[in-house]
C-alpha positions as CSV (number, residue, x, y, z in Angstrom):
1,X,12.4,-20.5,-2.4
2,X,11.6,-17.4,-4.4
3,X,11.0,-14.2,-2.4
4,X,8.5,-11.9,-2.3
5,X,9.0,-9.1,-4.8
6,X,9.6,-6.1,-3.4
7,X,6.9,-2.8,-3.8
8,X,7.2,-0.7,-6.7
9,X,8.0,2.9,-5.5
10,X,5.3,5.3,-6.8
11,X,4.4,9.0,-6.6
12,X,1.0,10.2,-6.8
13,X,0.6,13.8,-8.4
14,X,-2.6,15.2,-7.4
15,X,-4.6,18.6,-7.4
16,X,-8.1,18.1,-5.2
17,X,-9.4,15.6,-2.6
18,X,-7.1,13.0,-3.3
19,X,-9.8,10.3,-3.6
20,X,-8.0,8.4,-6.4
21,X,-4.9,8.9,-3.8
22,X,-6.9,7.3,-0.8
23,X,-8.0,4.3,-3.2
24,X,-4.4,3.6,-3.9
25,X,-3.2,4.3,-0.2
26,X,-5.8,1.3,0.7
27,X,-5.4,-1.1,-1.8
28,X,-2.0,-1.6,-3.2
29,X,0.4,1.0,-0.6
30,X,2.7,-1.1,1.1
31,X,1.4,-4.3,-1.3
32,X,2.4,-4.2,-4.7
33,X,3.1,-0.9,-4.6
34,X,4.5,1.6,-2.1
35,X,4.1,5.1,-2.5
36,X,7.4,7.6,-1.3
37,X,5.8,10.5,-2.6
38,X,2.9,12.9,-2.9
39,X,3.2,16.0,-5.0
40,X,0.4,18.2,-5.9
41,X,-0.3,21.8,-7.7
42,X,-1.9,23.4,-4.8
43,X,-1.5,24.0,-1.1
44,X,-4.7,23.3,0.2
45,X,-5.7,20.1,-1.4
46,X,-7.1,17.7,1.2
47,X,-4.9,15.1,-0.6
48,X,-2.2,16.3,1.2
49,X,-3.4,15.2,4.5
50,X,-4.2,12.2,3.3
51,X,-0.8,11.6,2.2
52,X,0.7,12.9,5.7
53,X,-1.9,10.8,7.7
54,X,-0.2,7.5,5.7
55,X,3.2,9.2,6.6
56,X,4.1,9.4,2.8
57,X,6.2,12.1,2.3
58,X,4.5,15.4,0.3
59,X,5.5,18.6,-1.1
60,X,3.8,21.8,-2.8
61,X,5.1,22.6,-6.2
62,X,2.7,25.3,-7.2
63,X,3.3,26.8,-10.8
64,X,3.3,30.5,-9.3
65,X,6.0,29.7,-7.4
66,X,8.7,29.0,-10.5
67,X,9.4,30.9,-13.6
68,X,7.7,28.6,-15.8
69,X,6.1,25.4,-16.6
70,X,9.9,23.5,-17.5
71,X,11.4,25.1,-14.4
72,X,8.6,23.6,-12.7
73,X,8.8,20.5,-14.1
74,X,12.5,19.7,-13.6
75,X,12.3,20.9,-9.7
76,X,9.7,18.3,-9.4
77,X,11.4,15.5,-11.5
78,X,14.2,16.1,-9.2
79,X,12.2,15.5,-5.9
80,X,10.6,12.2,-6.8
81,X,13.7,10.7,-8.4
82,X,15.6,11.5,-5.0
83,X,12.9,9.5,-3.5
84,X,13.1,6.3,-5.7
85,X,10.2,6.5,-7.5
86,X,9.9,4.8,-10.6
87,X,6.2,5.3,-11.7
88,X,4.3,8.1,-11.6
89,X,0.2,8.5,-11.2
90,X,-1.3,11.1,-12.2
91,X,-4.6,11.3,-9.5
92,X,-6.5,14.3,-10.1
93,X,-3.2,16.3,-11.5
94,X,-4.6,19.2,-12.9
95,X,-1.4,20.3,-14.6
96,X,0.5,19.4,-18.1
97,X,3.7,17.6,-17.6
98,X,6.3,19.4,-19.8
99,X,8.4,16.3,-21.9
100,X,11.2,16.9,-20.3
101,X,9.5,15.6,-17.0
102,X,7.9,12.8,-19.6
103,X,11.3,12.0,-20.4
104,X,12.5,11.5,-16.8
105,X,10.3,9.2,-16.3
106,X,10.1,7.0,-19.8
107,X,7.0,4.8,-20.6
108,X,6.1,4.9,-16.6
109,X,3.9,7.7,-16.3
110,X,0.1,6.9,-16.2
111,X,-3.1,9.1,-15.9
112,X,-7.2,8.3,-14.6
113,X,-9.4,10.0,-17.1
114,X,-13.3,10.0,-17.1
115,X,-14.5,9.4,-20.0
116,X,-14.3,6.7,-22.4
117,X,-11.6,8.2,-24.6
118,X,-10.8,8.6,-27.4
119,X,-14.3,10.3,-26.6
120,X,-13.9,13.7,-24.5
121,X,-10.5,14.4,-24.0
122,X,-9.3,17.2,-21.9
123,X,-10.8,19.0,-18.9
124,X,-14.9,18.6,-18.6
125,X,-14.6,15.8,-20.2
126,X,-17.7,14.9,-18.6
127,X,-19.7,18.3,-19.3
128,X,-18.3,17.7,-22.5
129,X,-20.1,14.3,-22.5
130,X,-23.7,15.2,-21.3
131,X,-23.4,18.4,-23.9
132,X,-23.2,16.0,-26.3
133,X,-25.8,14.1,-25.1
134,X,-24.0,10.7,-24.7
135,X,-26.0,7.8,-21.8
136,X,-23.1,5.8,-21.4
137,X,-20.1,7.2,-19.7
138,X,-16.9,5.9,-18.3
139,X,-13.2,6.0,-17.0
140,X,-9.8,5.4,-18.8
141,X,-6.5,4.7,-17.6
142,X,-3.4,5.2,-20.1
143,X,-0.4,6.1,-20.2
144,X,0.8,9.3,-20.5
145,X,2.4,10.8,-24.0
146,X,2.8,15.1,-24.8
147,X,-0.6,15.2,-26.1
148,X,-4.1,15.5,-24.3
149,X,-5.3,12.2,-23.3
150,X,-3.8,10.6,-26.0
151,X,-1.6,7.5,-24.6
152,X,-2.4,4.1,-25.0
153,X,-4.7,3.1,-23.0
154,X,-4.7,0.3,-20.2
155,X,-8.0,-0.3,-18.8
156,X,-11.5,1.5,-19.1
157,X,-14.8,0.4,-17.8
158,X,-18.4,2.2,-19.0
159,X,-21.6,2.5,-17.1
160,X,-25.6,3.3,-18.7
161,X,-26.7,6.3,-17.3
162,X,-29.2,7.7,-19.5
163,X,-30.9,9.8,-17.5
164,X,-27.9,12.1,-15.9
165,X,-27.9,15.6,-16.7
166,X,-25.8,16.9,-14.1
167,X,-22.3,16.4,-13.7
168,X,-21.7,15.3,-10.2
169,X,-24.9,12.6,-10.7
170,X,-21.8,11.0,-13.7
171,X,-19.6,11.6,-11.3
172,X,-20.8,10.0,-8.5
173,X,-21.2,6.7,-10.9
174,X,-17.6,7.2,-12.0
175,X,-16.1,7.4,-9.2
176,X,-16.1,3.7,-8.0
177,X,-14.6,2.8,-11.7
178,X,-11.8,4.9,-11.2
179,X,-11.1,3.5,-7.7
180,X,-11.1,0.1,-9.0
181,X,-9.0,0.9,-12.3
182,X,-6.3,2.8,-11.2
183,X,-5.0,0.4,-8.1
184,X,-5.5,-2.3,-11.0
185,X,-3.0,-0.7,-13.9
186,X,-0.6,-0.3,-10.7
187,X,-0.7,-4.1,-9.8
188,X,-0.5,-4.7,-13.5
189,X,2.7,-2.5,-13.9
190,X,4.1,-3.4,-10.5
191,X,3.8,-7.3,-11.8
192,X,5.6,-6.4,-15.3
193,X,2.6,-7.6,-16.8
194,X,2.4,-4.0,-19.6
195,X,3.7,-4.5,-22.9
196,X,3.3,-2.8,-26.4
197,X,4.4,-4.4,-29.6
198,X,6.6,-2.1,-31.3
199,X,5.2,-2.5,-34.5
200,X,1.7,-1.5,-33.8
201,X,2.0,0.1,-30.1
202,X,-1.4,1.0,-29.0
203,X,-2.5,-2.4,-30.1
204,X,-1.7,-5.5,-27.6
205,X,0.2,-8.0,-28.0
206,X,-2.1,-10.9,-27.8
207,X,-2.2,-13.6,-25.1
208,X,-5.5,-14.5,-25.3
209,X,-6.6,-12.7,-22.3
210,X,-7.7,-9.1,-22.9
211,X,-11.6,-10.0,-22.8
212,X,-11.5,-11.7,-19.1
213,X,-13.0,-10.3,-16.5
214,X,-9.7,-9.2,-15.2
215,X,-8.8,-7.6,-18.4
216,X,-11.7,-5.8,-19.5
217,X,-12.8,-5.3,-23.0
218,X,-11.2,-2.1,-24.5
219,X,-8.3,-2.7,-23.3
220,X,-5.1,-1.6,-25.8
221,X,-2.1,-2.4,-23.9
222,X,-1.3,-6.2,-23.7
223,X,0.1,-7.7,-20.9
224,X,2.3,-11.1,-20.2
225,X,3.5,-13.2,-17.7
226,X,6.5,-10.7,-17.1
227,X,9.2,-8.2,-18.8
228,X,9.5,-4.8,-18.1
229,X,6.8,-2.4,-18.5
230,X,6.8,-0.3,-22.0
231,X,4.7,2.8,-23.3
232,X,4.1,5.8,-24.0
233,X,4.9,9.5,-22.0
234,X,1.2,13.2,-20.3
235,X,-1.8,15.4,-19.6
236,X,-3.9,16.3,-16.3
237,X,-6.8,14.6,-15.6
238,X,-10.0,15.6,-14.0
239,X,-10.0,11.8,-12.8
């Protein structure tokens, strides 16, 4: 009889609330995923209780507090690797990740994102949308390389809203996308089910699947039945 695979160990990076972190703490913690650390920028982000409230271990690495960005970085690396965690989310992490941090963690760092990219990278992406003037808005969720929001991207989902003008009215639309996508590319790494070809990587590699309800059109990473997980390095989101 085959048994059960056990949870991939995750960290969740995070900067604010922690919503993104609460979605994953109800939907795949302790399923296809368990998470053995919380990290995040700042010392009084609610996210922080959430994480003690699940008992998952959480720590403070605020960028005042170390010389620089790399020193930062490596402290950090350091403090999810002792705690087994092999992918890292990026929740609402308003930081950049320096490559060495990328590098200590290969192809297995991912990022929520609100906006369709390549559309509105960056922070305000979504002031950066209604400025614009777009009516259809949505959420991405790539992996992470050392540029801004510019990983191949796993999922994305878009919503009409073509009478917002202010920010937290998108917002408020995005938010249940980003709930829904993010626990999703975690069961779909978890499951081994991320691959890039290595000719064309931000293209999939076709099994006939990306337009199914479960893989949702715009999709550019492919996915099979198993093999390890493969792509690219990261930015902050305002996810």
């Amino acid at each position: 009889m085959r048994g059960v695979p056990e949870p991939l160990p995750i960290a969740v990076l995070v900067s604010g609330t922690g919503t993104n972190l609460q979605a994953l703490l109800d939907t795949v913690h302790g399923r296809e995923a368990q998470i053995v650390a919380v990290a995040s920028s700042t010392a009084n982000a609610r996210a922080l209780q959430r994480a003690e409230e699940h008992g998952v271990p959480s720590a403070v690495f605020a960028r005042a507090d170390y010389s620089d960005r790399e020193e930062r970085d490596a402290a950090l690396a350091d403090w999810l690797l002792a705690r087994g965690a092999r992918l890292v989310v990026l929740a609402g992490y308003m930081e950049l990740l320096s490559a060495a941090f990328l590098g200590s963690f290969a192809n297995a760092v991912i990022n929520v994102h609100p906006s369709l990219l390549p559309a509105f990278p960056g922070i305000r992406a979504i002031e950066q949308a209604l400025e614009y003037g777009a009516q259809v808005f949505g959420v991405t969720v790539h992996f992470v390389d050392e540029g801004v929001d510019t990983g191949p991207v796993i999922l994305q989902r878009a919503v009409e809203l073509p009478d917002a003008r202010e920010p937290q009215e998108v917002l408020a639309a995005l938010r249940p996308l980003e709930h829904a996508l993010l626990p999703q590319a975690v069961r779909l790494f978890a499951q081994g089910r991320l691959r890039f070809d290595p000719a064309n990587p931000r293209r999939p590699l076709g099994d006939g699947k990306q337009q199914s309800a479960e893989w949702p059109t715009g999709l550019r990473a492919g996915r099979t039945a198993g093999g390890p997980s493969t792509g690219g390095p990261g930015d902050p989101s305002e996810g």
